[in-house]
C-alpha positions in Angstrom: -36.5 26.6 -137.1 -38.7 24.7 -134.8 -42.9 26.1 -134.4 -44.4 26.9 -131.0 -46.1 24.3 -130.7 -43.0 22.1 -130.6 -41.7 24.4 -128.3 -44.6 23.8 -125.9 -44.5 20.5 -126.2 -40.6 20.4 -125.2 -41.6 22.3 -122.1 -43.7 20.0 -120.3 -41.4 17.1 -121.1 -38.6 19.0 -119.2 -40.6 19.2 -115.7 -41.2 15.8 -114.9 -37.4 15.5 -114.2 -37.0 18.3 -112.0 -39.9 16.0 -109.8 -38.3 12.8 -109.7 -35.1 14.6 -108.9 -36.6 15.9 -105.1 -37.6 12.6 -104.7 -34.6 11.2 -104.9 -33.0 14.0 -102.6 -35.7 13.2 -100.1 -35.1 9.1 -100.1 -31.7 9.7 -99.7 -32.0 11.9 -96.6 -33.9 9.2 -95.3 -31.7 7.0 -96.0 -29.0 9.0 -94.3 -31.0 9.6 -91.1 -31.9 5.9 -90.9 -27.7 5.1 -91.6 -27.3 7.4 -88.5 -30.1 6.3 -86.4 -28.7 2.6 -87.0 -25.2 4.2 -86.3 -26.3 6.3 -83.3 -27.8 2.6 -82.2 -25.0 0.8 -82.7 -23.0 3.6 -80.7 -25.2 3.2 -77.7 -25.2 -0.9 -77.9 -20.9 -0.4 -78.2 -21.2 1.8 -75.1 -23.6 -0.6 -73.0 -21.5 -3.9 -74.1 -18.6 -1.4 -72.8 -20.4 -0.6 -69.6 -21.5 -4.0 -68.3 -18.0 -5.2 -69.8 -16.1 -2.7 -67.3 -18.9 -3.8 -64.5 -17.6 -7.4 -64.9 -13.7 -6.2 -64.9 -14.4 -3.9 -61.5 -16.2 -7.5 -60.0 -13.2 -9.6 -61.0 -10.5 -6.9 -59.7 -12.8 -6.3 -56.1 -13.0 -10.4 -56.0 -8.8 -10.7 -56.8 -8.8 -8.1 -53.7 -10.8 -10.0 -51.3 -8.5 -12.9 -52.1 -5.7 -11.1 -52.0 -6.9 -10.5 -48.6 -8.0 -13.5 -47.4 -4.8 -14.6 -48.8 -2.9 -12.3 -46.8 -4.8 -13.1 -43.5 -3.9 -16.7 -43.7 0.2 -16.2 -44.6 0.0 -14.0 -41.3 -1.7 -16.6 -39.4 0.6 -19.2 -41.1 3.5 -17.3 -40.3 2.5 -16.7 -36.7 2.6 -19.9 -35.8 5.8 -20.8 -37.7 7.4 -17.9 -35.6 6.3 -19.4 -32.7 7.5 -22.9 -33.4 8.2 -24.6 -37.1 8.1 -28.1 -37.4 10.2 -27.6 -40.6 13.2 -26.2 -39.1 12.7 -26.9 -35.2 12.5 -23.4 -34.8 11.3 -21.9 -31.4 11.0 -18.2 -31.3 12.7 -18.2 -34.9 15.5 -19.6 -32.9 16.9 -22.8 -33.3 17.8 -24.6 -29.5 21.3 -24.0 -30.2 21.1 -21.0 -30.9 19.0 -20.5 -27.7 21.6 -21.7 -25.4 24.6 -20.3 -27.0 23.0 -16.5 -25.9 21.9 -18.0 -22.7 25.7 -18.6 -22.0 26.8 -15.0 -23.9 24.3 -13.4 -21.1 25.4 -15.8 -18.2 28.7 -14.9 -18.5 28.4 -11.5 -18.9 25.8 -10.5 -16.0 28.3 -12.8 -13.6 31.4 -10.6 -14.8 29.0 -7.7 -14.0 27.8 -9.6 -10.7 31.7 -10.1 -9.8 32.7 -6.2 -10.5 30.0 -4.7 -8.3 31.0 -7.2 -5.7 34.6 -6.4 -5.6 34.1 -2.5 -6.0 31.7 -3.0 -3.2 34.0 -5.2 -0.8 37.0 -2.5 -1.4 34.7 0.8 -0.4 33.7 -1.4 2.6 37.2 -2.0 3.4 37.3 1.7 3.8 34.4 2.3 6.5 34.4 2.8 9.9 31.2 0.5 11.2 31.2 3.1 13.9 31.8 6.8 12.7 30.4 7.6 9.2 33.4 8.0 6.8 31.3 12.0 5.5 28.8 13.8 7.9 26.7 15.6 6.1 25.3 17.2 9.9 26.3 20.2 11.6 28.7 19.8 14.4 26.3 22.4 16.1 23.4 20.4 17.4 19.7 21.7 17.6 17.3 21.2 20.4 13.8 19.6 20.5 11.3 19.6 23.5 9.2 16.6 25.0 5.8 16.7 24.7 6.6 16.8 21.2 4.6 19.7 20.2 5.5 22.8 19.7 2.4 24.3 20.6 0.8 23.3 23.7 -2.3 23.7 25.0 -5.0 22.4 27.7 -7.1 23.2 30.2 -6.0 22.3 33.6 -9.2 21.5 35.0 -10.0 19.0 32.1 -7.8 16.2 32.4 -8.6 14.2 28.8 -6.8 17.8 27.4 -3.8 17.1 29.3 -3.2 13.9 29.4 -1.9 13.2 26.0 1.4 15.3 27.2 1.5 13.4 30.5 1.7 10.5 29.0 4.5 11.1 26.2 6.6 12.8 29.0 6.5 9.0 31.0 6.9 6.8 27.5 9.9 9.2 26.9 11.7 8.8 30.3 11.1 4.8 30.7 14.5 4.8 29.7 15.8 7.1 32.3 14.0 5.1 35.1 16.3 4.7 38.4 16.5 0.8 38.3 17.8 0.8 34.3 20.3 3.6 34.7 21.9 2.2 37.7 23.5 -0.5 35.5 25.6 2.1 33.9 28.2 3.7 34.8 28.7 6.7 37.4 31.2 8.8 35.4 33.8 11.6 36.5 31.7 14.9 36.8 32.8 17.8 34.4 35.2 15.5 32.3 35.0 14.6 29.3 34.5 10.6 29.1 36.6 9.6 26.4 36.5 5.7 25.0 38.4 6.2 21.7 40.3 3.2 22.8 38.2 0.7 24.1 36.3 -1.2 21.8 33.2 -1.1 23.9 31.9 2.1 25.3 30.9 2.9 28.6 27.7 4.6 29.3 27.3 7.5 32.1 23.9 7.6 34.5 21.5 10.2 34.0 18.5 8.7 36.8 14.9 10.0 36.3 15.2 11.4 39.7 17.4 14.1 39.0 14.5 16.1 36.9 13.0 16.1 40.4 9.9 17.7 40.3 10.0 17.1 36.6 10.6 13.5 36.7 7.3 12.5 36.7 7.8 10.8 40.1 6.4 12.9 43.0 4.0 15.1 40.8 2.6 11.8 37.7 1.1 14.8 36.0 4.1 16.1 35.4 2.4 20.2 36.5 0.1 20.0 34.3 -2.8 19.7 36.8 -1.7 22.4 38.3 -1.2 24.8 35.3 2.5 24.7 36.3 3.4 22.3 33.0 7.3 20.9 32.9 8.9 21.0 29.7 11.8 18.7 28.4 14.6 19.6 26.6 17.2 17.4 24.9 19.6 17.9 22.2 20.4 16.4 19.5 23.5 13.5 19.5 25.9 14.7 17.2 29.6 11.5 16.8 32.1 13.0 18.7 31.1 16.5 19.9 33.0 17.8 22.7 31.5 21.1 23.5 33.7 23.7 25.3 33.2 25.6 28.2 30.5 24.7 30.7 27.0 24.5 28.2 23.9 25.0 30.1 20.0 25.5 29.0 18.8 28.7 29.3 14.7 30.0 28.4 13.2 33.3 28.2 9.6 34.2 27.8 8.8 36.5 24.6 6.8 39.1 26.6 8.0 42.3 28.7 7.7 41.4 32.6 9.7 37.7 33.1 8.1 34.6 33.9 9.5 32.5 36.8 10.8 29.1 35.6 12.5 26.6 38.0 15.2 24.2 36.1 16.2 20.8 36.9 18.9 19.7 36.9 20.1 22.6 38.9 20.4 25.9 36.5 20.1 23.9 33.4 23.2 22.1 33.0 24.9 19.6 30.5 27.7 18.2 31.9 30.5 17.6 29.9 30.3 13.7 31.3 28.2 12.6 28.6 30.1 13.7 25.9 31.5 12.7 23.3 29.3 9.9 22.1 30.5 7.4 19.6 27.5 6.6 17.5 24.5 3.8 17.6 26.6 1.2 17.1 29.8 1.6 19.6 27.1 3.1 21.6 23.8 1.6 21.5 22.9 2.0 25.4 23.7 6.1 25.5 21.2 8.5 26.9 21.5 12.1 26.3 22.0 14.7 29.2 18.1 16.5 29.7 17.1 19.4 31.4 14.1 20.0 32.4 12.2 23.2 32.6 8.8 23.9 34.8 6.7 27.2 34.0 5.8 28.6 36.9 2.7 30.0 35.8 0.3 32.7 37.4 -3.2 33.3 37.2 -2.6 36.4 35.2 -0.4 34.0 33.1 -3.6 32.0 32.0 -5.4 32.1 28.9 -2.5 34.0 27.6 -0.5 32.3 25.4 3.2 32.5 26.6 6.4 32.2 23.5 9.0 30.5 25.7 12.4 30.0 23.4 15.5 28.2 25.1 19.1 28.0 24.0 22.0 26.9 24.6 24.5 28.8 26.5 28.0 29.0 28.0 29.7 27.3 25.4 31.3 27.4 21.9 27.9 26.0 20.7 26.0 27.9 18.2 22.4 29.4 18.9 21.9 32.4 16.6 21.7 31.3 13.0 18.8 33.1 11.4 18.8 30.0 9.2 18.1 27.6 11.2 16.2 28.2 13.9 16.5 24.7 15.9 20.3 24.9 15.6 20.7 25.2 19.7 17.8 26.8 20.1 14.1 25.7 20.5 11.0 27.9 20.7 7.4 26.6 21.4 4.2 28.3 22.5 2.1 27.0 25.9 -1.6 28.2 26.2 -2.9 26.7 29.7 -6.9 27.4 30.3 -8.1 28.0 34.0 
């Protein structure tokens, strides 16, 4: 059995272990901290040498790209000009000459057989034409009448003659053709007959003179009424290829109002003698004048400042003159204002 005092001395001896034990536990954790600092720095130098290495890779990859481009830039250039011409080849166009003028050839003959159809469907519908009646009318075989002045609302004051003069002076370029000296070169024609020329290859034309408007005809009276608020109207109709009208057509005007209005018609009652009809078109008949009548407004003082709706038709005939359609189909209405 051991003594106390051994045991006390046992004691001590046992704590000095327990000491250099901590110690030890401490060194290492510094030890492990600086392994993981050096780690943690060795991390961060890794990811840096990663970094600037990826930096470097983006450079290289944007510089391949810009070559790539420049690359690109200079093939198009290059071939640009090859398609234009290459020396290489002799290519023009990307067409070798040859080739060139074997589709100039291809397209010579085939727009020339093209050429030569049109012709010959052209020369065979021609071959089927009158020069002097069209082969389709698309116009009414009723006519429609139009006035000289060509306005179909007049108006002036008679004491100013600038206002009037304008329809003097259309009424005397419209009947130059109708003067006396030119119309007596035609012919004088049988009076209510038809004058038909289907026969003869050129076509007689009948005499209408100037003088037979009368006071109308712009010969005794050159203002034609209008100075003196008496204002003659003309009247023609339309030419329509062979129209033959039946019965015994005549103009005929009424003023739109309820008392009548005194109108004086020349030549005598308004007709249109069947003499000048038919006509055979411009061509078979290039000289042809048109039958006119004439109509002078006898106008009143009560009349002036009053505008007056005169509408004029054609009557006595097979004609037509009622079509709410049309309403110049042998017919014609204007308006006359005269100022005092």
């Amino acid at each position: 059995m051991s003594s106390p005092s051994e045991a006390q001395n046992q004691e001590p001896n046992q704590e000095p272990p327990k000491e250099t034990s901590a110690e030890q536990n401490q060194e290492e954790k510094e030890v492990k901290g600086e392994e993981k600092d050096a780690a943690k720095e060795e991390v961060k130098v890794e990811e840096k040498e990663e970094k600037t290495e990826e930096k470097k890779e983006e450079k290289k990859e944007e510089e391949k790209k810009e070559q790539k481009k420049e690359e690109k830039k200079e093939q198009k250039k290059e071939s640009w000009k090859d398609f234009i011409y290459n020396p290489r080849t002799g290519e023009f166009l990307g067409r070798t000459a040859s080739s060139w003028g074997l589709i100039f050839l291809f397209y010579l003959i085939f727009y020339g057989f093209l050429a030569g159809m049109f012709t010959l469907t052209m020369w065979v519908m021609l071959q089927t034409l009158d020069d002097n009646v069209p082969r389709h009318q698309d116009r009414l075989a009723n006519p429609g009448l139009v006035v000289r002045p060509h306005a179909i609302e007049i108006s002036y004051n008679r004491s100013d003659p600038t206002k009037y003069e304008p329809y003097v002076q259309q009424l005397h370029d419209f009947l130059q053709q109708y003067n006396d000296s030119i119309q007596e070169g035609n012919d004088l024609c049988l009076v209510g007959e038809y004058t038909d020329q289907d026969d003869q290859p050129k076509k007689k034309v009948c005499q209408f003179k100037r003088s037979l408007l009368r006071q109308c005809s712009g010969l005794p009276d050159t203002s034609f009424g209008y100075a003196q608020g008496e204002p003659c109207i003309i009247i023609k109709m339309n030419r329509v290829i062979g129209l033959k009208p039946q019965g015994d057509p005549y103009i005929n005007c009424t003023v739109k109002r309820n008392t009548p209005l005194q109108m004086l018609y020349f030549p005598p009652e308004g007709r249109l003698d069947k003499m000048f009809f038919p006509y055979y078109g411009k061509i078979a008949h290039p000289d042809y004048v048109q039958p006119l009548v004439a109509v002078k407004l006898q106008l009143t003082k009560e009349d002036y400042n009053v505008e007056q709706t005169v509408e004029c038709k054609v009557e006595g005939s097979n004609l037509r003159n009622s079509d709410d359609r049309d309403k110049y189909l042998g017919r014609v209405t204007f308006r006359v204002k005269v100022f005092q």
